[in-house]
VEXTIDREN-296421 format. One record per atom (N, C-alpha, C): x, z, y; residue in one letter; chain; residue number from 1. Coordinates in pm, whole numbers. Layout:
<atoms>
- c1  c3  c2  resn  chain  resi
- X  Z  Y  a  A  NUM .
...
</atoms>
This chain:
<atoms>
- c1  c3  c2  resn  chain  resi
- 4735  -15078  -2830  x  A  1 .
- 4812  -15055  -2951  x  A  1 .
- 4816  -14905  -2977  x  A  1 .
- 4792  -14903  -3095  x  A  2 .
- 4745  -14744  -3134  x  A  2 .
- 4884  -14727  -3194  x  A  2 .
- 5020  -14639  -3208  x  A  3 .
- 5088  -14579  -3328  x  A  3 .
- 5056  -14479  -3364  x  A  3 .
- 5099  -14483  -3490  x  A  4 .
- 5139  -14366  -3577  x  A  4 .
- 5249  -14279  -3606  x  A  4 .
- 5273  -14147  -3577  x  A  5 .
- 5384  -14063  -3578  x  A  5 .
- 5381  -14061  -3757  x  A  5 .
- 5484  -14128  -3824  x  A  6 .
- 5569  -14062  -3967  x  A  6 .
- 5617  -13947  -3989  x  A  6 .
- 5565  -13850  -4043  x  A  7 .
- 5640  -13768  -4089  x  A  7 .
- 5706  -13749  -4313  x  A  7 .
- 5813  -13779  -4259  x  A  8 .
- 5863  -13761  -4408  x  A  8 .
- 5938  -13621  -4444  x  A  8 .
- 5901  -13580  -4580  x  A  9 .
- 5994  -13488  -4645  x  A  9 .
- 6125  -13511  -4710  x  A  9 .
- 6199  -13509  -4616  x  A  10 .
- 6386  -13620  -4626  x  A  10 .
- 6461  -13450  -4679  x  A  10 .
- 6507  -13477  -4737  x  A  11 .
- 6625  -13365  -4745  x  A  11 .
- 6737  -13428  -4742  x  A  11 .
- 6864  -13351  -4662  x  A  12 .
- 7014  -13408  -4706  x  A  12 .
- 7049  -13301  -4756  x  A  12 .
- 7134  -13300  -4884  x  A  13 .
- 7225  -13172  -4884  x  A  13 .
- 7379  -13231  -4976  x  A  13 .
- 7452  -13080  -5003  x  A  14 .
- 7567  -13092  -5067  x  A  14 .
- 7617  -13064  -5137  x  A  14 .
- 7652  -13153  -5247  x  A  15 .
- 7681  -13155  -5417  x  A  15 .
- 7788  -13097  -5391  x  A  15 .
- 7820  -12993  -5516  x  A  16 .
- 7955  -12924  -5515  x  A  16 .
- 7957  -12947  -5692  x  A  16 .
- 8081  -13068  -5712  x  A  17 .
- 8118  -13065  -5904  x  A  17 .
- 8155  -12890  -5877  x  A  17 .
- 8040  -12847  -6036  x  A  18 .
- 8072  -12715  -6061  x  A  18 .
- 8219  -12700  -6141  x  A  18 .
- 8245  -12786  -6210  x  A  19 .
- 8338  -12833  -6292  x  A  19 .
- 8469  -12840  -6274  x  A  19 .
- 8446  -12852  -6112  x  A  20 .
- 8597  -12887  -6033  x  A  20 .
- 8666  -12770  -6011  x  A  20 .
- 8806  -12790  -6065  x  A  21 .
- 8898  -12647  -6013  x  A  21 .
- 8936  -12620  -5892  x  A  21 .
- 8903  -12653  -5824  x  A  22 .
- 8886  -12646  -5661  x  A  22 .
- 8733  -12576  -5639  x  A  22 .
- 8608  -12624  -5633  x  A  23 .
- 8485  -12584  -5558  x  A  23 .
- 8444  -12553  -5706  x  A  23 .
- 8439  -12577  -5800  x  A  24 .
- 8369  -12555  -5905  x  A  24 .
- 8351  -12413  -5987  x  A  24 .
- 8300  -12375  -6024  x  A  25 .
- 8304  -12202  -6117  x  A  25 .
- 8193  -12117  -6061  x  A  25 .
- 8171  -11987  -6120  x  A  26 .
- 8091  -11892  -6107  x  A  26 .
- 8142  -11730  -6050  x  A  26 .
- 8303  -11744  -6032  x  A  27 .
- 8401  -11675  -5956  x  A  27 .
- 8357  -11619  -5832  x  A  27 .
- 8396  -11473  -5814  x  A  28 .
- 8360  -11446  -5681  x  A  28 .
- 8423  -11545  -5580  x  A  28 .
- 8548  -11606  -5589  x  A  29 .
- 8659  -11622  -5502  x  A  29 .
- 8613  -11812  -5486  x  A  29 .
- 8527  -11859  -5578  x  A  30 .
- 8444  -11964  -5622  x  A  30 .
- 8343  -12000  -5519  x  A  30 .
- 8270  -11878  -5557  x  A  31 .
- 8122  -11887  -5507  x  A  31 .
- 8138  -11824  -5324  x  A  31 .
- 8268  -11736  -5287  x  A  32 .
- 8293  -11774  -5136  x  A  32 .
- 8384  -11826  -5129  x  A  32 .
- 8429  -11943  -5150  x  A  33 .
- 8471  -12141  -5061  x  A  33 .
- 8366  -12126  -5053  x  A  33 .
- 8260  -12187  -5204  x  A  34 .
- 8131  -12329  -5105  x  A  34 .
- 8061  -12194  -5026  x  A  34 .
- 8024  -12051  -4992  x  A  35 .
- 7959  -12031  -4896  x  A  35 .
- 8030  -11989  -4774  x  A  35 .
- 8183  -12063  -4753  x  A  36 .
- 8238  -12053  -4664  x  A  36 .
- 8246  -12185  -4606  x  A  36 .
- 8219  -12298  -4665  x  A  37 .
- 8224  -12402  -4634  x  A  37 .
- 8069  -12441  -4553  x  A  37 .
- 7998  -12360  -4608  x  A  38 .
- 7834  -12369  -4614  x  A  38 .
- 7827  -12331  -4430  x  A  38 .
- 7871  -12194  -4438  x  A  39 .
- 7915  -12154  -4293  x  A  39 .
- 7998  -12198  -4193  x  A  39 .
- 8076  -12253  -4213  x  A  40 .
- 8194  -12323  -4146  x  A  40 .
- 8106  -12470  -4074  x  A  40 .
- 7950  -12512  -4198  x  A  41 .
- 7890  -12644  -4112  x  A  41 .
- 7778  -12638  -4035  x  A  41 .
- 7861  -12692  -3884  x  A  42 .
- 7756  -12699  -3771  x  A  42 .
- 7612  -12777  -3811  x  A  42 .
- 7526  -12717  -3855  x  A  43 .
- 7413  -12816  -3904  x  A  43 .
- 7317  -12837  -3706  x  A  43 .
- 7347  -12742  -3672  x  A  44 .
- 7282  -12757  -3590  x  A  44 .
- 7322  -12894  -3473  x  A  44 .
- 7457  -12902  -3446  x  A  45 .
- 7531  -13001  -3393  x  A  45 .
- 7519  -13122  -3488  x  A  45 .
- 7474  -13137  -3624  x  A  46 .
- 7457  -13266  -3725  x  A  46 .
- 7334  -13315  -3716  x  A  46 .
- 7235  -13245  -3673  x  A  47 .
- 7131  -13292  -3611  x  A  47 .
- 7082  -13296  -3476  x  A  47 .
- 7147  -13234  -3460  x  A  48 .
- 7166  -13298  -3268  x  A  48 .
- 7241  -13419  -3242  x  A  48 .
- 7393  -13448  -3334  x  A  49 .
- 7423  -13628  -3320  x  A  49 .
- 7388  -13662  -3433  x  A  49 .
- 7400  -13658  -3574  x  A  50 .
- 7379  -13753  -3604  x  A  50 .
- 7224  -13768  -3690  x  A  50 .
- 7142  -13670  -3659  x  A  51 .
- 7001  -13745  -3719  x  A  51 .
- 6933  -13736  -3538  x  A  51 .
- 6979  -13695  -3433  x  A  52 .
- 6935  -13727  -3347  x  A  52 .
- 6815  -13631  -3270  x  A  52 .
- 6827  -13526  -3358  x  A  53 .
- 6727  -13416  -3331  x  A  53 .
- 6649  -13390  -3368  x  A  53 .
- 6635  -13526  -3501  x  A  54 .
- 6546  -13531  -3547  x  A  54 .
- 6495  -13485  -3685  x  A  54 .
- 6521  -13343  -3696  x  A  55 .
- 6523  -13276  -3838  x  A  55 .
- 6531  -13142  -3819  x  A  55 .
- 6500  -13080  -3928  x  A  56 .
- 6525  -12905  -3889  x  A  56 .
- 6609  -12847  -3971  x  A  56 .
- 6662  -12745  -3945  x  A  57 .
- 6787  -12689  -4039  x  A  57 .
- 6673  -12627  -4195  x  A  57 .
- 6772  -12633  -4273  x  A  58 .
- 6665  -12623  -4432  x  A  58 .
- 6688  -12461  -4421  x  A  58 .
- 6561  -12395  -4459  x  A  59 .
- 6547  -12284  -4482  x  A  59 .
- 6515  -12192  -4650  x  A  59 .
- 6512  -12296  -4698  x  A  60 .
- 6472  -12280  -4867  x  A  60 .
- 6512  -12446  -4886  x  A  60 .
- 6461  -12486  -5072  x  A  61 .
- 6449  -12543  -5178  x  A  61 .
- 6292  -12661  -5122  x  A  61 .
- 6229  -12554  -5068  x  A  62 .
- 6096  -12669  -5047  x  A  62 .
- 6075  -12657  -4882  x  A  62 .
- 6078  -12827  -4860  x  A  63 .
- 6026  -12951  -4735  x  A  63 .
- 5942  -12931  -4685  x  A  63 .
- 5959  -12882  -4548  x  A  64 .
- 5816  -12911  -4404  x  A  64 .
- 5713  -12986  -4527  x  A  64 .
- 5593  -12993  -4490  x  A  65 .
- 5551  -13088  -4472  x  A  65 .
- 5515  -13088  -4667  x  A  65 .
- 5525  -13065  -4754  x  A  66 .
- 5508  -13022  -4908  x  A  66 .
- 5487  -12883  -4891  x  A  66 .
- 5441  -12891  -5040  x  A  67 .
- 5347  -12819  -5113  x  A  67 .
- 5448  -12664  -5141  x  A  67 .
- 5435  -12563  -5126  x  A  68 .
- 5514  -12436  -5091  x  A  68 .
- 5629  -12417  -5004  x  A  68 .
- 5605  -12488  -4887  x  A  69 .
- 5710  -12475  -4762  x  A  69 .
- 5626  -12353  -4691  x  A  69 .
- 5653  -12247  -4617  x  A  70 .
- 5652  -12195  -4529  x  A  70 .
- 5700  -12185  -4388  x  A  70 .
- 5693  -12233  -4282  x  A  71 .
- 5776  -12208  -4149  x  A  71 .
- 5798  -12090  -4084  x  A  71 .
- 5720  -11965  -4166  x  A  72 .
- 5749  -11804  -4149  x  A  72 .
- 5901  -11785  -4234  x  A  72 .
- 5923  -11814  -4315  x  A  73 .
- 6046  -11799  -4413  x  A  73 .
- 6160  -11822  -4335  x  A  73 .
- 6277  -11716  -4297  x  A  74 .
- 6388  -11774  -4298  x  A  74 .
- 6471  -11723  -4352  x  A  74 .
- 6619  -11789  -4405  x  A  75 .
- 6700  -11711  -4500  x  A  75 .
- 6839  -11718  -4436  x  A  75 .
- 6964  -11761  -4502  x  A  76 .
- 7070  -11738  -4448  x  A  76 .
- 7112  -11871  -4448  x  A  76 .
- 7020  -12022  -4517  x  A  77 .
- 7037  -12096  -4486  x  A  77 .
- 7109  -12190  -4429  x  A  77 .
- 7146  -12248  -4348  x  A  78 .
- 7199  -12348  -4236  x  A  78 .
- 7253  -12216  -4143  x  A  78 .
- 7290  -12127  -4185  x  A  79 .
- 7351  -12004  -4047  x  A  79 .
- 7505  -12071  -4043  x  A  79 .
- 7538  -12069  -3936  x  A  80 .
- 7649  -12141  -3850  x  A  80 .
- 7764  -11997  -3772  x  A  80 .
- 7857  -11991  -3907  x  A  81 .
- 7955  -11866  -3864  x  A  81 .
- 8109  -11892  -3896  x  A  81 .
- 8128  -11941  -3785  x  A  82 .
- 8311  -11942  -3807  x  A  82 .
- 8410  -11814  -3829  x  A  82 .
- 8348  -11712  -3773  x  A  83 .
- 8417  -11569  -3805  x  A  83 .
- 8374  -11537  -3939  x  A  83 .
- 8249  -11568  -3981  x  A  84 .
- 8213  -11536  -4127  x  A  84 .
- 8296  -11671  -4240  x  A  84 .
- 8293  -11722  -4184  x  A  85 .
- 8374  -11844  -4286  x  A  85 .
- 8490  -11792  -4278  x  A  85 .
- 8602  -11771  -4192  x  A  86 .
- 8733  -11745  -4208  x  A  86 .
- 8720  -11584  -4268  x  A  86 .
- 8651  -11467  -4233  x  A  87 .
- 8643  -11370  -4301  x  A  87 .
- 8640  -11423  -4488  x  A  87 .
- 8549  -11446  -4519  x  A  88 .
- 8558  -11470  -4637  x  A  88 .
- 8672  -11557  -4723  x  A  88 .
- 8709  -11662  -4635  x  A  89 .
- 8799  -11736  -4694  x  A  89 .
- 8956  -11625  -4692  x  A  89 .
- 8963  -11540  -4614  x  A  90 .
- 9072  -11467  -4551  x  A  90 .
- 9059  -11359  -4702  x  A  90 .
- 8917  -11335  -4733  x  A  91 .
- 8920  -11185  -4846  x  A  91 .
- 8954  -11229  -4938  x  A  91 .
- 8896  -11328  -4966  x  A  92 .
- 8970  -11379  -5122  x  A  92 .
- 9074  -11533  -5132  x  A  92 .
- 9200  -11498  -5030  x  A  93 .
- 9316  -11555  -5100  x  A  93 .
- 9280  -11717  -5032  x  A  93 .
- 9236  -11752  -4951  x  A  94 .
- 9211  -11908  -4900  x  A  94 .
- 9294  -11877  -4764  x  A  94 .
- 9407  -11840  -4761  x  A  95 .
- 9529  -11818  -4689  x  A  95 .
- 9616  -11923  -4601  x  A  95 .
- 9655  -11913  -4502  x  A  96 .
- 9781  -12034  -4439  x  A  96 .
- 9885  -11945  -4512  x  A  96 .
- 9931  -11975  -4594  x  A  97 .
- 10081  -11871  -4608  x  A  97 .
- 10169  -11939  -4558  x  A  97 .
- 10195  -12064  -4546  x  A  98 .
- 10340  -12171  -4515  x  A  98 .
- 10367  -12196  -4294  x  A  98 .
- 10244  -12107  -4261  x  A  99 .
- 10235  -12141  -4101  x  A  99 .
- 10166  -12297  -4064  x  A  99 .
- 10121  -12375  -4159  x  A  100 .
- 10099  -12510  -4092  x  A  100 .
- 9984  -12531  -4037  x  A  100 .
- 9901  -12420  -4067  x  A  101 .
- 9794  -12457  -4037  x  A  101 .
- 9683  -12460  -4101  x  A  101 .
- 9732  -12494  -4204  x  A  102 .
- 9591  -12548  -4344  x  A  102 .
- 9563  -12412  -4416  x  A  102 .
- 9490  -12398  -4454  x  A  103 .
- 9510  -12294  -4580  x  A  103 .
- 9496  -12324  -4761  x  A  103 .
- 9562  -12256  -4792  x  A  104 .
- 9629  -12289  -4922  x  A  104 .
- 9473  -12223  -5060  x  A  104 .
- 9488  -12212  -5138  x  A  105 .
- 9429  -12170  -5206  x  A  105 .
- 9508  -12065  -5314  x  A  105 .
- 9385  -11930  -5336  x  A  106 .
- 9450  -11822  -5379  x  A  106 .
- 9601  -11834  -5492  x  A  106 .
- 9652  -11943  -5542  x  A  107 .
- 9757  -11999  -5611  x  A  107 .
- 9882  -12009  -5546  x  A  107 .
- 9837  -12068  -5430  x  A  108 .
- 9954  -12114  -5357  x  A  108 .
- 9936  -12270  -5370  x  A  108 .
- 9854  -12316  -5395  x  A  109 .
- 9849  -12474  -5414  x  A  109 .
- 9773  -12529  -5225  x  A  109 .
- 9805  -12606  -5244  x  A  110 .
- 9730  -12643  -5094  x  A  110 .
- 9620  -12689  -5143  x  A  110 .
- 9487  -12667  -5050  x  A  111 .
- 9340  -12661  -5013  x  A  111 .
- 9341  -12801  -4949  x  A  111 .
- 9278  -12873  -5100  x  A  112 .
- 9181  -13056  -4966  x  A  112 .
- 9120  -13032  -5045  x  A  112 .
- 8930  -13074  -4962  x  A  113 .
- 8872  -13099  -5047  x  A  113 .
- 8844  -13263  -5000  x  A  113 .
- 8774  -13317  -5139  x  A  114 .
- 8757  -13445  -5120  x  A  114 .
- 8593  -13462  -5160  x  A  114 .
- 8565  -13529  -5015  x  A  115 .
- 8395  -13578  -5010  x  A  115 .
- 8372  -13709  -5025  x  A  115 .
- 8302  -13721  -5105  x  A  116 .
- 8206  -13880  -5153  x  A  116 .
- 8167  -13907  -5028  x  A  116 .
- 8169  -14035  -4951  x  A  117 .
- 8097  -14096  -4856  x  A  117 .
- 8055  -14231  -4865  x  A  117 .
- 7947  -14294  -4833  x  A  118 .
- 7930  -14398  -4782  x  A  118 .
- 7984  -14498  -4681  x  A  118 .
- 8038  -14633  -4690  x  A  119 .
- 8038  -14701  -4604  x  A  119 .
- 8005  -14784  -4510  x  A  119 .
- 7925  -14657  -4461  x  A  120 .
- 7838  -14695  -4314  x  A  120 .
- 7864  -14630  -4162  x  A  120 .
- 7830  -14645  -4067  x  A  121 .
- 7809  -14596  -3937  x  A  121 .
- 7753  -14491  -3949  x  A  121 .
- 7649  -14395  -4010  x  A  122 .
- 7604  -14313  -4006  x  A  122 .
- 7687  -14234  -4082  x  A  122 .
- 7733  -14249  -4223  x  A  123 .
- 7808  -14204  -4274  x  A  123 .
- 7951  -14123  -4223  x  A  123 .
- 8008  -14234  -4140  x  A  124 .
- 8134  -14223  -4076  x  A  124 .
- 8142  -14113  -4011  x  A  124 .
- 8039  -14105  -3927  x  A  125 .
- 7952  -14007  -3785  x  A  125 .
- 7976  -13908  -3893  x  A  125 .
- 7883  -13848  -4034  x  A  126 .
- 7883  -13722  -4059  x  A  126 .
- 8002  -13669  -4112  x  A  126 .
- 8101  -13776  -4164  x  A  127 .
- 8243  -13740  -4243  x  A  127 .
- 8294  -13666  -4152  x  A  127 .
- 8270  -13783  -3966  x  A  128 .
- 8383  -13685  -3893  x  A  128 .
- 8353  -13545  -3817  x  A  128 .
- 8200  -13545  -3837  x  A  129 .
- 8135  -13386  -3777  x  A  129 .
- 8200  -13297  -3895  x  A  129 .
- 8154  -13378  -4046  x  A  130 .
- 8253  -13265  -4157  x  A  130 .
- 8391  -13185  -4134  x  A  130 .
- 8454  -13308  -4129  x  A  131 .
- 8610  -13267  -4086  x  A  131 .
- 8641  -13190  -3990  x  A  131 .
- 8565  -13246  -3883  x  A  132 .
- 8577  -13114  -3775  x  A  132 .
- 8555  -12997  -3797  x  A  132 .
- 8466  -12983  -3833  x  A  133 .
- 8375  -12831  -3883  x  A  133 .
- 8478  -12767  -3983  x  A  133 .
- 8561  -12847  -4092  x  A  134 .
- 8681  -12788  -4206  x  A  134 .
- 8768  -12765  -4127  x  A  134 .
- 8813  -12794  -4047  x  A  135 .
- 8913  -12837  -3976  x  A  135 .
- 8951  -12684  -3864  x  A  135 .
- 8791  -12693  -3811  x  A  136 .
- 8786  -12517  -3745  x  A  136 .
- 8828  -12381  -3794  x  A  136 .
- 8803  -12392  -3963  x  A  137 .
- 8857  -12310  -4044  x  A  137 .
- 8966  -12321  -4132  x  A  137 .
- 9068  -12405  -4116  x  A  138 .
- 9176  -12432  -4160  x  A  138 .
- 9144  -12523  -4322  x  A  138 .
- 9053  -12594  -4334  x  A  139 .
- 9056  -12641  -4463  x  A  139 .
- 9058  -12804  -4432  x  A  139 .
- 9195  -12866  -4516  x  A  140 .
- 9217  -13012  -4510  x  A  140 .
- 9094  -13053  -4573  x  A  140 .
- 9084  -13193  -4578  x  A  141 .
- 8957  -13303  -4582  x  A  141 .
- 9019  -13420  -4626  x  A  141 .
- 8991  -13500  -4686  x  A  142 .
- 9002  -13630  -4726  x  A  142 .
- 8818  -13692  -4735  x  A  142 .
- 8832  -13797  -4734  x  A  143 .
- 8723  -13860  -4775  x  A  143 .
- 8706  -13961  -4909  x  A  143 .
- 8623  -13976  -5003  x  A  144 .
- 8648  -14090  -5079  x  A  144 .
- 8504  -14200  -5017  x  A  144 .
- 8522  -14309  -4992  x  A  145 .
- 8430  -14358  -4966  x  A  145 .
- 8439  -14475  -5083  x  A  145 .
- 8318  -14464  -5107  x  A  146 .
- 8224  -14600  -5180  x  A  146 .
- 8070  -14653  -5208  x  A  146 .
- 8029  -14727  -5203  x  A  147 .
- 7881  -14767  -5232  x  A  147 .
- 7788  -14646  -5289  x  A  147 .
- 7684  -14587  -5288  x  A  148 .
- 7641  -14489  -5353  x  A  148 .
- 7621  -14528  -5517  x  A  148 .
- 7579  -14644  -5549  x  A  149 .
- 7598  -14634  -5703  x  A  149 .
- 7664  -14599  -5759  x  A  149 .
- 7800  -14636  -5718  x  A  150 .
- 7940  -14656  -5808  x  A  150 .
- 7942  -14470  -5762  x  A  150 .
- 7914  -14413  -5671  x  A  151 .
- 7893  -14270  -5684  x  A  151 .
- 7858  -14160  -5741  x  A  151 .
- 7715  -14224  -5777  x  A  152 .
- 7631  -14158  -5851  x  A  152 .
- 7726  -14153  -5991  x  A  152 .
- 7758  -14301  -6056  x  A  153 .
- 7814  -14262  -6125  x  A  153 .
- 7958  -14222  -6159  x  A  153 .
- 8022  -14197  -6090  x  A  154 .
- 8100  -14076  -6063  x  A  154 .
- 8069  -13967  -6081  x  A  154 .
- 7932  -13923  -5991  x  A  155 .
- 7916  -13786  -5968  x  A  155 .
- 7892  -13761  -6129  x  A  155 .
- 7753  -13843  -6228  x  A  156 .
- 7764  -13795  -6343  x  A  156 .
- 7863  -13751  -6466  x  A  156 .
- 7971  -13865  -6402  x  A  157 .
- 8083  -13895  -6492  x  A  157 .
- 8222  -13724  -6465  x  A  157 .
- 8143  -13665  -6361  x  A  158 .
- 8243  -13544  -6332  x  A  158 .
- 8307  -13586  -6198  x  A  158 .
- 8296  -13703  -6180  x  A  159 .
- 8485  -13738  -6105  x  A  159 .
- 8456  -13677  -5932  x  A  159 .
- 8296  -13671  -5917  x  A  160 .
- 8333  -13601  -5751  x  A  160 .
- 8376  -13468  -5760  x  A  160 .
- 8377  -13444  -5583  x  A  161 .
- 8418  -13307  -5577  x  A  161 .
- 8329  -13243  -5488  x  A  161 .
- 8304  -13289  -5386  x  A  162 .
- 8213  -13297  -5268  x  A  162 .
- 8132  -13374  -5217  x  A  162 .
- 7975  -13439  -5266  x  A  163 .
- 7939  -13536  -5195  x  A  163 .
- 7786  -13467  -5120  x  A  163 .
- 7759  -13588  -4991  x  A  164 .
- 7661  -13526  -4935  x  A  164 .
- 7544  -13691  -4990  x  A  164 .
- 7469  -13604  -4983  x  A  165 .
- 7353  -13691  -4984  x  A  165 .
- 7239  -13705  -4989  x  A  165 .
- 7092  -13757  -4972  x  A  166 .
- 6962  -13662  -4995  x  A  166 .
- 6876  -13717  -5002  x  A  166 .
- 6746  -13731  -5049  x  A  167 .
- 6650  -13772  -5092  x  A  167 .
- 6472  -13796  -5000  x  A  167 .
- 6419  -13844  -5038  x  A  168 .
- 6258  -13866  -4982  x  A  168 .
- 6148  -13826  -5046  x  A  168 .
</atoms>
């Protein structure tokens, strides 16, 4: 019996509604959350459990394995910095002011974000590597879970906030 090794060009990544007054805008104080959040996730530990080792941290827009990937290229990518996540969240106003723990957002409103998930086993696995990883840097988590259709259309309809998900 002869096999064959598969290799596919899979991407996962993570929708941020621009729209949303939470993650959404073009704001300095905007644009570091999601690259504090970006930093805050262990990608390296998400593919060590839950794709199994079996993937590489994304370094650009274009896939191993397609047409303008390079494996010389690396950028700031999948970089994994908890001192850089709380630095940034700390400069612009993503604060514990109340002592509990969480941190609030530059308002004074309390900080959840809420992620689209699937209801699956694999799914479950990455919600709770998510949470952990928010969790290191003081940012609450909720999850919304539902079927990916009824998602999608959500996501078009505005109503997510955070979903992960990715393509072939």
């Amino acid at each position: 019996i002869q096999m064959k090794r598969q290799v596919n060009a899979d991407t996962a990544m993570v929708y941020f509604n621009m729209e949303d007054p939470v993650v959404g805008g073009y704001t300095p104080d905007k644009v570091a959350l999601r690259r504090a959040i970006g930093l805050a996730t262990d990608i390296d530990k998400l593919i060590r459990i839950g794709y199994r080792g079996q993937a590489i941290p994304a370094q650009a827009p274009a896939n191993p394995h397609t047409t303008g990937y390079d494996p010389r290229f690396k950028s700031e990518m999948s970089e994994y910095s908890l001192a850089r996540a709380k630095a940034l969240l700390d400069l612009y106003g993503y604060v514990d002011r109340d002592g509990d723990g969480w941190r609030e957002l530059p308002d004074g409103r309390p900080l959840v974000l809420d992620r689209a998930s699937q209801p699956d086993q694999l799914n479950r696995l990455f919600e709770a590597l998510w949470k952990k990883d928010m969790q290191a840097v003081g940012i609450r988590t909720r999850s919304s879970i539902a079927k990916w259709p009824d998602q999608l259309k959500q996501a078009r309809a505005g109503k997510l906030q955070v979903w992960a998900l990715g393509g072939t």
